[in-house]
VMD Tcl script that builds the backbone (N, CA, C; Angstrom):
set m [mol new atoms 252]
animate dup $m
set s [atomselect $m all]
$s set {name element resname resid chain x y z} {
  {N N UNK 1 A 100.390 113.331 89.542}
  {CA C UNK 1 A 100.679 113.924 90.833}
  {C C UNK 1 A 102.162 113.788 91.149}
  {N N UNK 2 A 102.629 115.058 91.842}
  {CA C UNK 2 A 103.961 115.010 92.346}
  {C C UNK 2 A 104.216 114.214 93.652}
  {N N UNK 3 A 105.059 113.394 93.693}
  {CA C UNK 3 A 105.064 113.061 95.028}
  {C C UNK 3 A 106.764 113.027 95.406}
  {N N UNK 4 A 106.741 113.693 96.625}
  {CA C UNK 4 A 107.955 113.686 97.556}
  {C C UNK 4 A 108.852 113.524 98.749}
  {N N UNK 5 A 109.103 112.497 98.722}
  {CA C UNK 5 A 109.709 111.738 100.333}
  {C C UNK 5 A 111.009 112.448 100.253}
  {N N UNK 6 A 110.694 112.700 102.092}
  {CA C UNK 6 A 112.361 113.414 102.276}
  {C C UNK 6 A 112.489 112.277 103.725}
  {N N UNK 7 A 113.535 111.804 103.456}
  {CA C UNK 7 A 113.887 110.751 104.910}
  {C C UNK 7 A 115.052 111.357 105.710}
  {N N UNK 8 A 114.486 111.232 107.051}
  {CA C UNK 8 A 115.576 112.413 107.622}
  {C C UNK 8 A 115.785 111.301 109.318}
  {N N UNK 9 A 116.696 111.449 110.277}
  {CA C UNK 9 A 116.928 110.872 111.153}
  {C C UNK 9 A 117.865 109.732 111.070}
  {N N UNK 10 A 117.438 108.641 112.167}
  {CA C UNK 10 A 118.208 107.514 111.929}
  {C C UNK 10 A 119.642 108.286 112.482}
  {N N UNK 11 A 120.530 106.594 113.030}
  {CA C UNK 11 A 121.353 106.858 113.930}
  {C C UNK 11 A 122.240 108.110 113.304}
  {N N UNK 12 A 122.810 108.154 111.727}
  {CA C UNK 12 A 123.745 109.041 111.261}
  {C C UNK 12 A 123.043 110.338 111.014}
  {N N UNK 13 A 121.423 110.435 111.240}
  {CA C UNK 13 A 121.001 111.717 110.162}
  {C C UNK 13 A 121.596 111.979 109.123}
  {N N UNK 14 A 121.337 110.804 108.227}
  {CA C UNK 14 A 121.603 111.365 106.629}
  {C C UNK 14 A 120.289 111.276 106.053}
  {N N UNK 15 A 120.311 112.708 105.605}
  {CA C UNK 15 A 118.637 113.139 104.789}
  {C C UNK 15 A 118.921 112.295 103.195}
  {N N UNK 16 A 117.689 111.426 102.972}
  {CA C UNK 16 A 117.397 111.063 101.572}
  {C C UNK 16 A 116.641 111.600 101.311}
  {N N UNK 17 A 116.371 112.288 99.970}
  {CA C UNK 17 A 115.176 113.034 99.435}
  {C C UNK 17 A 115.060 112.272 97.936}
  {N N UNK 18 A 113.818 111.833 97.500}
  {CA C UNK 18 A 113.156 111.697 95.955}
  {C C UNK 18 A 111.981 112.152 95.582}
  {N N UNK 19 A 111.773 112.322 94.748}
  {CA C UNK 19 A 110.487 112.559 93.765}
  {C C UNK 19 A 109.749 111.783 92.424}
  {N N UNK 20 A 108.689 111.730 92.657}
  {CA C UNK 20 A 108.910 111.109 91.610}
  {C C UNK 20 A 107.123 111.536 90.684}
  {N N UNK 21 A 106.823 110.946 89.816}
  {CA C UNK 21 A 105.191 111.978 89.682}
  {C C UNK 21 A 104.507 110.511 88.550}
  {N N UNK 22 A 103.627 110.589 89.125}
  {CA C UNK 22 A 102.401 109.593 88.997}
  {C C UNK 22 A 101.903 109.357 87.577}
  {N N UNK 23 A 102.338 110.474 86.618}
  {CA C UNK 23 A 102.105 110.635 85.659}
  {C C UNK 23 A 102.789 109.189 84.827}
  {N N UNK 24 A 104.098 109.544 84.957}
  {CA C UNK 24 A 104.876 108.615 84.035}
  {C C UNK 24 A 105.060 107.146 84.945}
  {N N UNK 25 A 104.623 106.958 86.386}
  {CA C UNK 25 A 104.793 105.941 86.574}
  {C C UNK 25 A 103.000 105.481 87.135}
  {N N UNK 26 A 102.887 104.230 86.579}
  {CA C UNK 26 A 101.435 103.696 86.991}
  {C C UNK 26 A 101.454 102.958 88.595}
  {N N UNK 27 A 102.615 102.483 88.304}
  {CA C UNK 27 A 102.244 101.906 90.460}
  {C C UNK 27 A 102.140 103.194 91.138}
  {N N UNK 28 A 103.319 103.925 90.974}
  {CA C UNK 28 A 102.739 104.879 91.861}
  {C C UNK 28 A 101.568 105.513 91.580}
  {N N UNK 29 A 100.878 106.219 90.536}
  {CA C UNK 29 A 99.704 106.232 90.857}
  {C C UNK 29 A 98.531 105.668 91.459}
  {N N UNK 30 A 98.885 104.370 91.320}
  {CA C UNK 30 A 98.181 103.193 92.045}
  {C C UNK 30 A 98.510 103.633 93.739}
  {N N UNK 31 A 99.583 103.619 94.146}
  {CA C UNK 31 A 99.664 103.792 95.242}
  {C C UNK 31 A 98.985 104.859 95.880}
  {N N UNK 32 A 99.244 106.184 95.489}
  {CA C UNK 32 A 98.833 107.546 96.260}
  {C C UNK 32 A 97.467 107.093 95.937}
  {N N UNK 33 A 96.441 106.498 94.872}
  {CA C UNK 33 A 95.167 106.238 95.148}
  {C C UNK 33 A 94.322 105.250 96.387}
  {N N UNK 34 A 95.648 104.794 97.142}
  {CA C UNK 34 A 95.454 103.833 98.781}
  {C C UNK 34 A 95.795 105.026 99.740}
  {N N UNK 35 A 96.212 106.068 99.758}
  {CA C UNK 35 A 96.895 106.610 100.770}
  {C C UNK 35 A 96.274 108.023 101.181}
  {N N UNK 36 A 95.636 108.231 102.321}
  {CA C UNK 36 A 95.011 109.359 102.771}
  {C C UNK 36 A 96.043 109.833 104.124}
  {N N UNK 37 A 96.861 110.525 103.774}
  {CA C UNK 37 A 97.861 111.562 104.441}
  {C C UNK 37 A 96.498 112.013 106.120}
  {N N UNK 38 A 95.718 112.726 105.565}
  {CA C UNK 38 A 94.646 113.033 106.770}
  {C C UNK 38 A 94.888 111.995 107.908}
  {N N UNK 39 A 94.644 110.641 107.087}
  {CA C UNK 39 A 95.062 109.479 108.403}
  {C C UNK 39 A 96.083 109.162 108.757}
  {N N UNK 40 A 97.064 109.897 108.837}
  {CA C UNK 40 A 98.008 109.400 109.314}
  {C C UNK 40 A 98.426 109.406 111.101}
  {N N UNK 41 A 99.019 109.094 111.663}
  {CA C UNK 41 A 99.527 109.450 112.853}
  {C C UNK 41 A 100.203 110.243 113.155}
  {N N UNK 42 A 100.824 111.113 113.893}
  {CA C UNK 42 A 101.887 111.926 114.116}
  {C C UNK 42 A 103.225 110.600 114.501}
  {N N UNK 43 A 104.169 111.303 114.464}
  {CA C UNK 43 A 105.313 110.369 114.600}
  {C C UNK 43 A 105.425 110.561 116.028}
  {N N UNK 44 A 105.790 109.426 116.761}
  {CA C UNK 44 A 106.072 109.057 118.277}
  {C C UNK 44 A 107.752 109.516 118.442}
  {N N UNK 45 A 107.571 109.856 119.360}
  {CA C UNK 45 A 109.015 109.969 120.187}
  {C C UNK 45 A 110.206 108.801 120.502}
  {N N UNK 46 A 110.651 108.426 119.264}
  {CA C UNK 46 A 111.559 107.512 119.413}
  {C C UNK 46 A 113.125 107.451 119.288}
  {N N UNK 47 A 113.902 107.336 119.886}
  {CA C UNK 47 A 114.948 107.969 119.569}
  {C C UNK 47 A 115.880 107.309 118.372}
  {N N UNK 48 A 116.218 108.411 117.594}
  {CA C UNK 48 A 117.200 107.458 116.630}
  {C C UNK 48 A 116.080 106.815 115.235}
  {N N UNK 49 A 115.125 107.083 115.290}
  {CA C UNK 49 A 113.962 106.571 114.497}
  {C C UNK 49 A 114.051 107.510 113.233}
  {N N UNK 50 A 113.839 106.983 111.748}
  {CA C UNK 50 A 113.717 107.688 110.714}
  {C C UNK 50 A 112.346 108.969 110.765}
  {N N UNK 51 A 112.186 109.782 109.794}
  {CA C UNK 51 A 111.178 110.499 109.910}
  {C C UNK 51 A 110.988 110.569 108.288}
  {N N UNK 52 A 109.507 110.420 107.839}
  {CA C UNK 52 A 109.621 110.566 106.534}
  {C C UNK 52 A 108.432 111.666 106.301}
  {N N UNK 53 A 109.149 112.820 105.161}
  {CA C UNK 53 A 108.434 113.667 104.972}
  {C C UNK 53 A 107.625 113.530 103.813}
  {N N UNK 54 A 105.994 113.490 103.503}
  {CA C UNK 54 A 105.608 113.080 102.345}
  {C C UNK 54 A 105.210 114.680 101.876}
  {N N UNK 55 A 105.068 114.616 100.577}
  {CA C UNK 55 A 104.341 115.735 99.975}
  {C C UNK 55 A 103.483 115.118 98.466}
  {N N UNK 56 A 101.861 115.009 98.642}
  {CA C UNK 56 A 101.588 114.621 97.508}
  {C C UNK 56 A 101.461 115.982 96.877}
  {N N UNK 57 A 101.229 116.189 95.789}
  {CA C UNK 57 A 100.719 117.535 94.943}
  {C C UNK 57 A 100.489 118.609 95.961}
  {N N UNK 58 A 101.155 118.707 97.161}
  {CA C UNK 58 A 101.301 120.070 98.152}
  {C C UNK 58 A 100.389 119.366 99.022}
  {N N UNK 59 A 99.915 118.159 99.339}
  {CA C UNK 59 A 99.290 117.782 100.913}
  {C C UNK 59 A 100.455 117.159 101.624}
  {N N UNK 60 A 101.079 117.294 102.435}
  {CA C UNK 60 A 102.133 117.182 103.494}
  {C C UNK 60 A 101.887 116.584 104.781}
  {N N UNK 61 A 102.640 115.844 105.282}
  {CA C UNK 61 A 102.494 115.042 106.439}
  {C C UNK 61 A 104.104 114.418 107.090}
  {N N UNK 62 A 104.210 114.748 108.187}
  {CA C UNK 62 A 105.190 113.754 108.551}
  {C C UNK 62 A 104.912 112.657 109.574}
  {N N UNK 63 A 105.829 111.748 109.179}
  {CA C UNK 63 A 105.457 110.333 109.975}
  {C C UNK 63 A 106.875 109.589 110.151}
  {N N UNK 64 A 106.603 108.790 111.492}
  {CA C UNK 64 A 108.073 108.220 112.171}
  {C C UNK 64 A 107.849 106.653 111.226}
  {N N UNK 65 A 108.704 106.267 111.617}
  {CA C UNK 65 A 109.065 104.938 110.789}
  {C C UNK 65 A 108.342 103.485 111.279}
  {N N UNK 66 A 107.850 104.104 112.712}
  {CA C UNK 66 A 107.249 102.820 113.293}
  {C C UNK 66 A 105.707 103.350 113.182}
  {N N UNK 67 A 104.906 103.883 112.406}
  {CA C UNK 67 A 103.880 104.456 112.368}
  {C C UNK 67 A 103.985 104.401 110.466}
  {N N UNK 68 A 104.732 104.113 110.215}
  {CA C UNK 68 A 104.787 103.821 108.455}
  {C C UNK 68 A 104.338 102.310 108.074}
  {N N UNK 69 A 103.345 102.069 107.875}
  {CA C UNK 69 A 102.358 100.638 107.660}
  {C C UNK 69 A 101.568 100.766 106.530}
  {N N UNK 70 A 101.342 99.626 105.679}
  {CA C UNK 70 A 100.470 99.276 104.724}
  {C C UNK 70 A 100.377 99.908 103.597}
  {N N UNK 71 A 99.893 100.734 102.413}
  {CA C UNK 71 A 100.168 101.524 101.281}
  {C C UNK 71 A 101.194 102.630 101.445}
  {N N UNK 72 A 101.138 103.233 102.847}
  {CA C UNK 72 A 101.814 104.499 102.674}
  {C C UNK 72 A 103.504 103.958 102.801}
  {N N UNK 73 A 103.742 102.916 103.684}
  {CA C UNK 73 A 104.898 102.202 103.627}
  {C C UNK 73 A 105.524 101.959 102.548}
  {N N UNK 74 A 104.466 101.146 101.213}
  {CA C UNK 74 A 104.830 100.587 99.955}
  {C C UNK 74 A 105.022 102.049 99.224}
  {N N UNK 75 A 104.231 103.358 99.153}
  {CA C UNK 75 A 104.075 104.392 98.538}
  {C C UNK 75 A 106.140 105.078 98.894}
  {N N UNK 76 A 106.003 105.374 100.330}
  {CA C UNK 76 A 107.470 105.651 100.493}
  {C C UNK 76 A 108.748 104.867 100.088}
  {N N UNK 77 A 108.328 103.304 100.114}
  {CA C UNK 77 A 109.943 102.437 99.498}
  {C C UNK 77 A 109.525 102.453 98.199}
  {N N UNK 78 A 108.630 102.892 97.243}
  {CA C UNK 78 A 108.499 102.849 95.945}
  {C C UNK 78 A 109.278 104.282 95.457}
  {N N UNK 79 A 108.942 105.646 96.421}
  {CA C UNK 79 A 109.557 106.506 95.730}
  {C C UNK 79 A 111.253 106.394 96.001}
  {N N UNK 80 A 111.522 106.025 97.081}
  {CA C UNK 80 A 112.911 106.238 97.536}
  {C C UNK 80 A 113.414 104.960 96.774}
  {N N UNK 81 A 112.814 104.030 96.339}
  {CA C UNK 81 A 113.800 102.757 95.428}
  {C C UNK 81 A 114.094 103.288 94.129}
  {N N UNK 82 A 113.053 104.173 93.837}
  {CA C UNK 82 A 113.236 104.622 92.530}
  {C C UNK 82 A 113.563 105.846 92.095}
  {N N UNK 83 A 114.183 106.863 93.111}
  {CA C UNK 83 A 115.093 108.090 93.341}
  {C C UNK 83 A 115.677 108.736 92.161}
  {N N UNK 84 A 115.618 109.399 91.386}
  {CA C UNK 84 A 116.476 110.387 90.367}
  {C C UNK 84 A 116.956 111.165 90.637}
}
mol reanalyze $m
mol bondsrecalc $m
mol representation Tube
mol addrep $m
């Protein structure tokens, strides 16, 4: 599976974007197998707050940074630590 975080906001708005695909890496597959996008929250109105855009294999969701908890948290600093 493809997966793709785009991080956008935060005080400067500088957009980070990675990808990375499940295939060649096993945590992340491990991960997107904890993470149901459906549950997520909508992102709250915070000002100055990151926004992270996920895309697994074309299911899409965005979520604020204080609403980013538990696998999907570890799923987003796994793709963006490991960025190409």
């Amino acid at each position: 599976m493809k997966v793709t975080v785009v991080r956008s906001g935060g005080f400067a708005g500088i957009e980070q974007r990675a990808e990375s695909d499940s295939a060649r890496d096993p945590v992340l597959a491990r991960l997107v197998d904890r993470v149901d996008l459906e549950r997520v929250p909508p992102p709250g109105r915070i000002p100055d707050q990151f926004l992270y855009e996920i895309d697994i294999d074309g299911d899409r969701t965005t979520v604020g940074e204080a609403q980013l908890h538990g696998p999907l948290r570890e799923l987003v600093h796994h793709v963006l630590g490991h960025a190409r």
